[in-house]
N, C-alpha and C positions, 0 to 999 in steps of 0.2 A: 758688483751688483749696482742698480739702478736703483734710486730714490726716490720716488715723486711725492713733493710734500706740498700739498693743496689748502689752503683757507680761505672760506667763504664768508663773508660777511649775509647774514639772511636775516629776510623781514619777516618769511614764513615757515617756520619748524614744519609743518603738520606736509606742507608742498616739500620743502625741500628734501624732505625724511620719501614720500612717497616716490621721488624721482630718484634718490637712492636705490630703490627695487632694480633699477635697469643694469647696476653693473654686475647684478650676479653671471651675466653672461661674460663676464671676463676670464673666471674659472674656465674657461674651452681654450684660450690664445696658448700658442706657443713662447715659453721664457717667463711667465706670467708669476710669481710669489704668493701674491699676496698682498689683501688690503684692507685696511681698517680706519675707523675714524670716530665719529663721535663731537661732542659740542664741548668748550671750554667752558671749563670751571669759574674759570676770570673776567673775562667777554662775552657778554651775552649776545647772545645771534651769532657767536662765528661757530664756525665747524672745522675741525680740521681731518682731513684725511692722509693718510699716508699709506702711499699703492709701492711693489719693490717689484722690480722687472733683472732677470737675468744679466743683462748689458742693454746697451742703447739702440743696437739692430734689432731686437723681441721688440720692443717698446715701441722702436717707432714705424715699425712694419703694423704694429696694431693701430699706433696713430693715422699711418692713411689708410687702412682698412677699415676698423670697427670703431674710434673713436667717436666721430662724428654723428654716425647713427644713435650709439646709445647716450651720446650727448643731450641729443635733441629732447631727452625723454626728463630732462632735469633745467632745460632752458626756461627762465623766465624765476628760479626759484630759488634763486639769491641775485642782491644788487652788485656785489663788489667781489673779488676773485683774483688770488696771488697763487701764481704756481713755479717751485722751485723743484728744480733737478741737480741730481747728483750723482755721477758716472762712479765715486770710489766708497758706498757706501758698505759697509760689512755687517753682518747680523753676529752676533755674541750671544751664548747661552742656546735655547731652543732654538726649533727652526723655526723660519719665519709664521708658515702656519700655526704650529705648536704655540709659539710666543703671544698670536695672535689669540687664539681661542682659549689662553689660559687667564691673558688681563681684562680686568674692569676698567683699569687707568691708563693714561699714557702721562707721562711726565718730562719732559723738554727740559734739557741743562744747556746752559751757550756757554762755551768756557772760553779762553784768547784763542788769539790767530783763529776766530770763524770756526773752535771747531764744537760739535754738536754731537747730542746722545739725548734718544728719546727710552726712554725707562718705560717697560711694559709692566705693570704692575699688579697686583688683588686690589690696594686703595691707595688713596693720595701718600698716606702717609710710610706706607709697607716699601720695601727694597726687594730687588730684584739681578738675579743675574742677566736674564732675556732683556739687550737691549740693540738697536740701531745705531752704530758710528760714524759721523760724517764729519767732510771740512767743507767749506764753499766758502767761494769765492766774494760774497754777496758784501757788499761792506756797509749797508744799510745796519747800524746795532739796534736803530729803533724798530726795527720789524717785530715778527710774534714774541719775542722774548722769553722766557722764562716763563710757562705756561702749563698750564696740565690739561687733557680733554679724559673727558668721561664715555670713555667708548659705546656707541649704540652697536648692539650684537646682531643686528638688521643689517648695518651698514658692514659686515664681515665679511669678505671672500676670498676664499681660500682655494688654490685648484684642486681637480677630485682628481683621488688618488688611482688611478685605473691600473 
């Protein structure tokens, strides 16, 4: 599975939350998971999303297809933007939509050698078995660190189940 883990630095919640509306049409792509996000608990103004794509041919057959259009609909509504991929990510517990539509939290652990687990949660402080595993490559330790975001249920997309 495919990980894309996105943080935004924003000056405008109210803009940036409305340009959000544009990825419910992700839901339609072939390979597509699922996406969720929400603002840090930690970091005021950042957002983090976290979208999971089947493999890297679903993803990036959407990237030169439909990225750029529903892009356009969120330009202008943050200043700053980190985006990380990850080709060997595995979901633990629910499925990724299930995991999705059942937490309030998302909770970020970095443990050694790069490797990573975002905790899907009810609240900061509650445990969970629903969670994301990754390693990367990324050797930066000062990036998002140790983080939690407080999911917006706006910012959800989950594919329909046909």
């Amino acid at each position: 599975m495919l990980l894309k883990w996105v943080i935004c630095e924003v000056g405008d919640a109210a803009r940036f939350t409305a340009g959000q509306s544009g990825w419910g049409s992700l839901r339609r792509w072939p390979g597509f998971l699922g996406q969720a996000g929400g603002w840090s608990t930690r970091v005021p103004g950042r957002a983090h999303l976290l979208g999971c794509w089947r493999d890297r041919a679903d993803y990036g057959a959407f990237m030169a297809a439909g990225h750029d259009r529903i892009a356009a609909g969120q330009a202008g509504s943050y200043h700053g933007i980190e985006v990380r991929l990850c080709d060997d990510a595995r979901s633990v517990g629910r499925s990724i939509p299930e995991a999705f539509a059942a937490a309030e939290v998302v909770r970020f652990a970095h443990g050694p050698a790069h490797h990573h687990t975002a905790y899907f949660v009810r609240n900061e402080q509650s445990t969970s078995d629903d969670r994301l595993v990754w390693q990367s490559t990324d050797p930066d330790p000062s990036g998002p660190g140790d983080d939690v975001f407080a999911l917006v249920p706006e910012w959800t997309v989950v594919p329909r189940a046909d």
